[in-house]
N, C-alpha and C positions, 0 to 999 in steps of 0.2 A: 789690185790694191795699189791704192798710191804710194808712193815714194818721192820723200820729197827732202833737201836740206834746211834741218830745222835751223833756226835761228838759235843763237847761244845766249844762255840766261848768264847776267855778268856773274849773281852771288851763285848760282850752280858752281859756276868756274872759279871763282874765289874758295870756295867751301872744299871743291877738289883739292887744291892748291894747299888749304892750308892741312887737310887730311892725308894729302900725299907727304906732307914734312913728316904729321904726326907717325904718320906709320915709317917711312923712313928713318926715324929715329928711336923712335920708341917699341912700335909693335911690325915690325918687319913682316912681309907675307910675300910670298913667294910666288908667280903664277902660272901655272902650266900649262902652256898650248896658247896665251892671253890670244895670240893670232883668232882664234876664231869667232871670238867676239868683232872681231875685225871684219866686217861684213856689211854690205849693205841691211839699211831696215826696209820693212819693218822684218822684228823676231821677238821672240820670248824668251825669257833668259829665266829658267827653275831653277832654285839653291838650296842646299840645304842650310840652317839657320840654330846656330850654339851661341851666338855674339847678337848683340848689338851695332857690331863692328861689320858685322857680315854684307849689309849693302854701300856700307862707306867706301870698304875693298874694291869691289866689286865697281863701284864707278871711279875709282881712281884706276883702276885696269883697264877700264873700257874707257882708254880717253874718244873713243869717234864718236860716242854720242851719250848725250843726257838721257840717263835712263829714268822712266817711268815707274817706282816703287807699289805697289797693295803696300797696303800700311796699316794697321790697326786704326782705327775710328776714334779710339780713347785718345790717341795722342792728338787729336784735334780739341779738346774739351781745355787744355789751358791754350792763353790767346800767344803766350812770345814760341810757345813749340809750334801752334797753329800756322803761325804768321812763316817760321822756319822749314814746318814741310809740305807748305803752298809754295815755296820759293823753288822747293826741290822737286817740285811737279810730281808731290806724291799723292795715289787717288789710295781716297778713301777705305776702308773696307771694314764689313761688320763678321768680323770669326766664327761669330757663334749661329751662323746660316748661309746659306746662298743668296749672296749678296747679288741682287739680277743687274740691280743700278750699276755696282763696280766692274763687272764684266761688260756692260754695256759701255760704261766709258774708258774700261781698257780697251773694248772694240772701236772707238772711237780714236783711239790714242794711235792705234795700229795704222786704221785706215788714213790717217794723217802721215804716214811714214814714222814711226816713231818705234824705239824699244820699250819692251815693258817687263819688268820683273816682279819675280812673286816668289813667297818663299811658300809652299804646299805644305808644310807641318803644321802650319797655324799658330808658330808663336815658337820662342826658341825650342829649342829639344835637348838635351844630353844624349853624347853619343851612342851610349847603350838602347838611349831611343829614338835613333835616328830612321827617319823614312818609315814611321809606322805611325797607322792610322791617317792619309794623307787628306785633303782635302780634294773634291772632286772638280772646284773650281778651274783650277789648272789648266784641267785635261778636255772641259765645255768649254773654255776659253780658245783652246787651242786648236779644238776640231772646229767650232766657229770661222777662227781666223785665219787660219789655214795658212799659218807661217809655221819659218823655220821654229823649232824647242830646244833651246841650246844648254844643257844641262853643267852647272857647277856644283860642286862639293868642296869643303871645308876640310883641313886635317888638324886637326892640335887645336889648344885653347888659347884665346889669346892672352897672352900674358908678355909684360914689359921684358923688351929684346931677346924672346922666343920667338923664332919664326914657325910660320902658319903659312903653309900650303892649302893654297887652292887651285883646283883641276877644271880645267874648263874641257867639255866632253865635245865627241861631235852631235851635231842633230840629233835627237830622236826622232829616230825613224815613226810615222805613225797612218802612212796612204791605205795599209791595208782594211784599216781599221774605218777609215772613212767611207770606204766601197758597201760598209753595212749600217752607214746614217749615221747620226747623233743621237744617241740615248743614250740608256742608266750603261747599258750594257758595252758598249766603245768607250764611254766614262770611265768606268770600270779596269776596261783591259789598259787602257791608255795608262790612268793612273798606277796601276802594277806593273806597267813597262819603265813608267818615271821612276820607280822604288827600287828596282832591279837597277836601271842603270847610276843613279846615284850609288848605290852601293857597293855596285863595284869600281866605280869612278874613281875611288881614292887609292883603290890599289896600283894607279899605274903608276907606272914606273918612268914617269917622262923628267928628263929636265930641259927641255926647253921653256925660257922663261922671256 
């Protein structure tokens, strides 16, 4: 797979900048391990998803590269959000199916060197219902693409100068699971390994930041 460095979008970098104030002064968040985001691409970066804040974080943490967002399809239907997360190089995606286009051109995205993230709940969740019912998108994405799965979680809700931790995990481990193909069934296990490890992600106990 290629690897390549991308070119930097100036309003990507702008929009960082002005959401790294935002949360520096307002909504603080915390990040644990950020180091391993720090990696050559391509990878795939799973979150879990209680904010709307959650991928803003997330790419103010990972300054080495402009992350690739799934995005809900609705938020393309007005033209100035359209126009705003075209700018943010976020692809498309329809929640309510297996969307083959969006994986195609998040394999696309990959094979160009690029990061991509996705949040697998399909839409925020409350913590009590965190990591259930996941989409299986993720997990064909990822046996597809056969990069690194670098899993984050969220702690606390955001709220004005409460800090919010979030963990950044190592890899998910997932080669065994490729020695038996791609089907429903590696889908499957993959995606209950992603659910497992999110869950217990938030318990460590790191402060490295």
């Amino acid at each position: 797979m290629t690897t390549q460095r991308a070119e930097r979008s100036p309003f990507y970098t702008f929009a960082r900048i002005v959401m790294g104030i935002v949360f520096a002064l307002i909504y603080p968040v915390r990040a644990h391990n950020k180091e391993r985001m720090d990696r050559d691409a391509p990878f795939i970066i799973v979150s879990s998803h209680s904010s709307m804040l959650d991928p803003m974080a997330i790419a103010v943490k990972c300054k080495r590269h402009e992350i690739r967002f799934l995005g809900k399809k609705e938020l393309t239907q007005h033209p100035v959000v359209r126009w705003l997360v075209n700018h943010l190089h976020m692809i498309t995606l329809d929640r309510h199916a297996t969307d083959i286009g969006a994986i195609r051109a998040a394999l696309d995205v990959l094979k160009q060197g690029h990061v991509v993230g996705i949040f697998p709940e399909g839409g925020r969740r409350k913590p009590e219902n965190a990591m259930k019912d996941l989409e299986n998108g993720v997990s064909l994405l990822t046996l597809r693409a056969k990069v690194p799965l670098i899993p984050v979680h969220f702690r606390g809700p955001f709220k004005p100068f409460r800090t919010v931790h979030m963990y950044v995990g190592e890899p998910i481990a997932y080669g065994d699971l490729l020695e038996s193909g791609i089907n429903r069934a590696t889908c499957d296990a993959l995606t209950d390994r992603i659910a497992q490890t999110m869950l217990s992600l938030g318990s460590e106990n790191v402060e490295n930041t």
